[in-house]
C-alpha positions as CSV (number, residue, x, y, z in Angstrom):
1,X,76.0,135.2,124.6
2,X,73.2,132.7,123.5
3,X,70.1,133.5,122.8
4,X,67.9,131.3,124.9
5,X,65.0,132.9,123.7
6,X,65.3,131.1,120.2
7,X,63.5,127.8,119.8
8,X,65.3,124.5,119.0
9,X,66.1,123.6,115.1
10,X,63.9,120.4,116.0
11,X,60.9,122.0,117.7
12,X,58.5,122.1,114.8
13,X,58.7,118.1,114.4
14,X,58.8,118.0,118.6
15,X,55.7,120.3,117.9
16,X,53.8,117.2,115.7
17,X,54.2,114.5,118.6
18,X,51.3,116.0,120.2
19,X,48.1,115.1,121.3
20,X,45.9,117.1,119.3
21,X,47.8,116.2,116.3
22,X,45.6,113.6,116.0
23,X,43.1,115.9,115.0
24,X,41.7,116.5,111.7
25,X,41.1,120.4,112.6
26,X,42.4,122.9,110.7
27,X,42.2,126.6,110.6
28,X,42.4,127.9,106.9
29,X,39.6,125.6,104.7
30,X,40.7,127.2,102.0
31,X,44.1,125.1,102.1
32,X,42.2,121.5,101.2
33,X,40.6,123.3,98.0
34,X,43.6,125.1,96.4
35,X,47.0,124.5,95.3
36,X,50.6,125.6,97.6
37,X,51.9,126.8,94.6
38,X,48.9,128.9,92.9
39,X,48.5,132.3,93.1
40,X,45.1,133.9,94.3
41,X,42.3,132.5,95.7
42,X,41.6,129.8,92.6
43,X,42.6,128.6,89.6
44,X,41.4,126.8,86.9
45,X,45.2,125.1,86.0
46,X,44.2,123.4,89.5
47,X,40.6,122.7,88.7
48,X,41.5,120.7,85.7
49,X,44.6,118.9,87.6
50,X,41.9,117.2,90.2
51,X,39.9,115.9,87.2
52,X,42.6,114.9,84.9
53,X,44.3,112.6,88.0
54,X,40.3,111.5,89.0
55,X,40.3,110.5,85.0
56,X,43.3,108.8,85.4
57,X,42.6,106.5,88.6
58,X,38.5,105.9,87.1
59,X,41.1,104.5,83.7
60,X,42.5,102.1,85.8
61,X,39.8,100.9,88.1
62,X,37.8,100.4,85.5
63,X,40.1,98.3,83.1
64,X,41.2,96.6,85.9
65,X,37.6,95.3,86.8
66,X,36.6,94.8,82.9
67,X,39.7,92.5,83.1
68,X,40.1,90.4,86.7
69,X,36.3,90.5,88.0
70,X,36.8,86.6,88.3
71,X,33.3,86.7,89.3
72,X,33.9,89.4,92.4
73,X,37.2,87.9,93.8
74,X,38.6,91.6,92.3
75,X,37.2,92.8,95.6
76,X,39.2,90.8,98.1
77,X,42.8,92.2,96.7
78,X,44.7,94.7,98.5
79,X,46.0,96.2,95.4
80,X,42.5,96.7,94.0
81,X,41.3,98.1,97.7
82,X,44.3,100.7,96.8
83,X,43.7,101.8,93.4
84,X,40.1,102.2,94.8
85,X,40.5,104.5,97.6
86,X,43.0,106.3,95.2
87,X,40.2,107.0,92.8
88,X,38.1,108.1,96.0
89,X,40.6,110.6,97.7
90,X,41.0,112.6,94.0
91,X,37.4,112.1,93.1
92,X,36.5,113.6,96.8
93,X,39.3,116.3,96.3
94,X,38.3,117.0,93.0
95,X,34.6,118.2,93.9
96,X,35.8,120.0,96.7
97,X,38.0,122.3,94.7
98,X,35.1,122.1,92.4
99,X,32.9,123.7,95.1
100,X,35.5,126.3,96.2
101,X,36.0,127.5,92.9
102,X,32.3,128.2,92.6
103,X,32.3,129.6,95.8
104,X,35.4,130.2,98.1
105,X,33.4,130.7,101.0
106,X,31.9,127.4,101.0
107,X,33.4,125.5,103.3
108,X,34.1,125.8,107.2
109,X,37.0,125.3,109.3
110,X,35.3,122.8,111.2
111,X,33.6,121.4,108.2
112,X,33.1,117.4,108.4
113,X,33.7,117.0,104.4
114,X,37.5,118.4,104.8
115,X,38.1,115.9,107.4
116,X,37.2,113.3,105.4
117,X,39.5,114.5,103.0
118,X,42.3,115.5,104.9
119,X,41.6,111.8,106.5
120,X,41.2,110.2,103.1
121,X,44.2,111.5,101.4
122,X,46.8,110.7,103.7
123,X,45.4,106.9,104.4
124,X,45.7,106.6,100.3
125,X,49.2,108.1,100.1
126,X,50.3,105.5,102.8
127,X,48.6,102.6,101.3
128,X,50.0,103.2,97.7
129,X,53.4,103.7,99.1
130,X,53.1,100.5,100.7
131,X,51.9,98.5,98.0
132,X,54.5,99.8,96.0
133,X,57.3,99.0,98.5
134,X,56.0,95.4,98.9
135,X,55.7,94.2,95.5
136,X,59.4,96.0,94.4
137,X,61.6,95.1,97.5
138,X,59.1,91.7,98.4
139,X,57.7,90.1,95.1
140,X,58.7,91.2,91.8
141,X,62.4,89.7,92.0
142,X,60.9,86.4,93.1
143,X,58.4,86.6,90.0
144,X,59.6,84.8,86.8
145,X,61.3,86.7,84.2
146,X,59.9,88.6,81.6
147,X,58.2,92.1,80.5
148,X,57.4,94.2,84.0
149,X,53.8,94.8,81.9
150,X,51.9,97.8,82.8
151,X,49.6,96.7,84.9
152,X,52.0,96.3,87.5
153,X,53.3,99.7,86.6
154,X,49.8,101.1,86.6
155,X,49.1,99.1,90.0
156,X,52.0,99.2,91.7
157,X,54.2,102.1,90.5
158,X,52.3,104.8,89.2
159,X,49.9,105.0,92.5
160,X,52.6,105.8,94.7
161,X,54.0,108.2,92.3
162,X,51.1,110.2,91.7
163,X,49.9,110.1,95.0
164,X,53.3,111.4,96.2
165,X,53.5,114.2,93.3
166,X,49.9,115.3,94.8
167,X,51.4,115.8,98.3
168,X,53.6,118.5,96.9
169,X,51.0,120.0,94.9
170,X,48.6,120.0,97.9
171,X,48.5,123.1,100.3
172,X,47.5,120.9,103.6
173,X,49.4,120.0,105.9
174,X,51.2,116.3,106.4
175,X,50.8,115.5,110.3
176,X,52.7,112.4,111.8
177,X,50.4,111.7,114.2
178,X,47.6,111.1,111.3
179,X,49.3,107.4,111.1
180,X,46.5,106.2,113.4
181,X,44.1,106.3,110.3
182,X,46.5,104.1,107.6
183,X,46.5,101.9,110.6
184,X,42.7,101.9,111.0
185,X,42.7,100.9,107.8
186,X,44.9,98.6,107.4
187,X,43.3,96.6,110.6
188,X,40.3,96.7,108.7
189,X,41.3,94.6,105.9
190,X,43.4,92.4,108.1
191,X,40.2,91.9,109.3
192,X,37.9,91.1,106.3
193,X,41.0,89.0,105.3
194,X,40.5,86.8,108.1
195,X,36.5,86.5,108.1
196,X,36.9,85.6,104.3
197,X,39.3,83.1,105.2
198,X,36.9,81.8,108.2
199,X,33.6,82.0,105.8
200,X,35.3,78.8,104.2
201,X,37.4,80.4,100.6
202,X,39.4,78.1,99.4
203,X,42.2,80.1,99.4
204,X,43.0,83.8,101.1
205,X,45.0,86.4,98.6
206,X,46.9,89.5,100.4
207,X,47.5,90.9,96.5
208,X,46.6,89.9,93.0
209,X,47.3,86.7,91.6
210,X,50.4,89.0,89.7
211,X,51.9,89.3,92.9
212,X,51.4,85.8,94.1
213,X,51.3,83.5,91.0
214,X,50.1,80.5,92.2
215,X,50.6,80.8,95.9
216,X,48.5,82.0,98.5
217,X,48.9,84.2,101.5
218,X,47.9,83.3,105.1
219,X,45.4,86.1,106.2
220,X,47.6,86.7,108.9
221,X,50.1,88.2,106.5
222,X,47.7,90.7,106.3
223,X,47.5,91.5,110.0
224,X,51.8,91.9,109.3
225,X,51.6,94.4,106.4
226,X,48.3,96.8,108.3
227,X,50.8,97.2,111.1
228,X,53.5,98.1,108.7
229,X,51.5,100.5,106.8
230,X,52.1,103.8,108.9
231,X,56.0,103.3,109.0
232,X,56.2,104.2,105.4
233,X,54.5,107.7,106.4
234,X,57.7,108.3,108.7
């Protein structure tokens, strides 16, 4: 006879489309400081992983502004508002595992700084992922032929990848219902894309001039690609 007593294969993703999903709570702190794969409490392996990937996006922001400042227009590009918040979210994780290592018992469950990170991390996972589906499926084959070059690998390839590797590495949770912050987000520049475009520029970029060449996005493209951002998170 069958055991009705036993819960469905598809309850624990049922079990997400909740609510309090939405929430950034979370009962075991010590999961946004530590690795899934460690063993005991802390490690130093994981210590210098956060700083090496914080070294690695701090490389490329900063290169990238030595090279495309073009007098602050570096700040109106999508992909540069990406690589950014990457930096951010493993700079951010990186002192917090810095902090737990130091002292484990640190941090709270209901402590405001894990939030942000929980918060930070998966808006930045979303966002690479995105940028990187747009310019491989959406622009690069339109774009003349020649060398890929690696700043488009840097930009556009590597984000999403290491981002993505992190998730595995992480010992958080990944919580469907979180899409409501990519979405915030992506809103936001939508947004900023459209009062830069009413302020009277010239011309309104959605990505980098190597996305684009000469042409320009409307700003509502933007409003297009914010809405699409949390469907790559599915």
């Amino acid at each position: 006879m069958r055991d009705t007593s036993s819960k469905c294969c598809c309850q624990p993703l049922l079990d997400e489309f909740q609510c309090s999903k939405f929430s950034l709570e979370h009962a075991q702190p010590a999961d946004f400081c530590r690795s899934q794969w460690q063993r005991g409490d802390r490690s130093f392996i994981w210590l210098i992983y956060r700083w090496l990937l914080v070294a690695f996006f701090a490389g490329g922001v900063i290169g990238s502004l030595v090279n495309s400042f073009t007098g602050g227009k570096w700040f109106i590009y999508l992909t540069d508002w990406g690589f950014t918040l990457c930096l951010f979210a493993c700079a951010y994780s990186a002192v917090v595992a810095t902090i737990y290592f130091i002292k484990p018992s640190y941090f709270a469950s209901s402590s405001w700084a894990l939030k942000i990170y929980w918060g930070s991390h998966f808006t930045t996972t979303v966002l690479a992922m995105m940028i990187t589906l747009v310019f491989w499926v959406a622009l690069y084959p339109s774009m003349s032929d020649g060398p890929v070059g690696l700043y488009n690998l840097w930009a556009h390839a590597f984000n999403s990848v290491c981002m993505m590797f992190d998730c595995f590495m992480v010992a958080f949770p990944t919580r469907l219902m979180h899409f409501i912050y990519p979405l915030i987000a992506g809103l936001l520049y939508g947004l900023f894309s459209l009062i830069y475009f009413w302020a009277g520029a010239l011309a309104i970029a959605l990505f980098t001039s190597f996305w684009t060449g000469s042409d320009r996005v409307w700003p509502l493209a933007a409003f297009v690609v914010a809405l699409c951002w949390p469907c790559s998170s599915a």
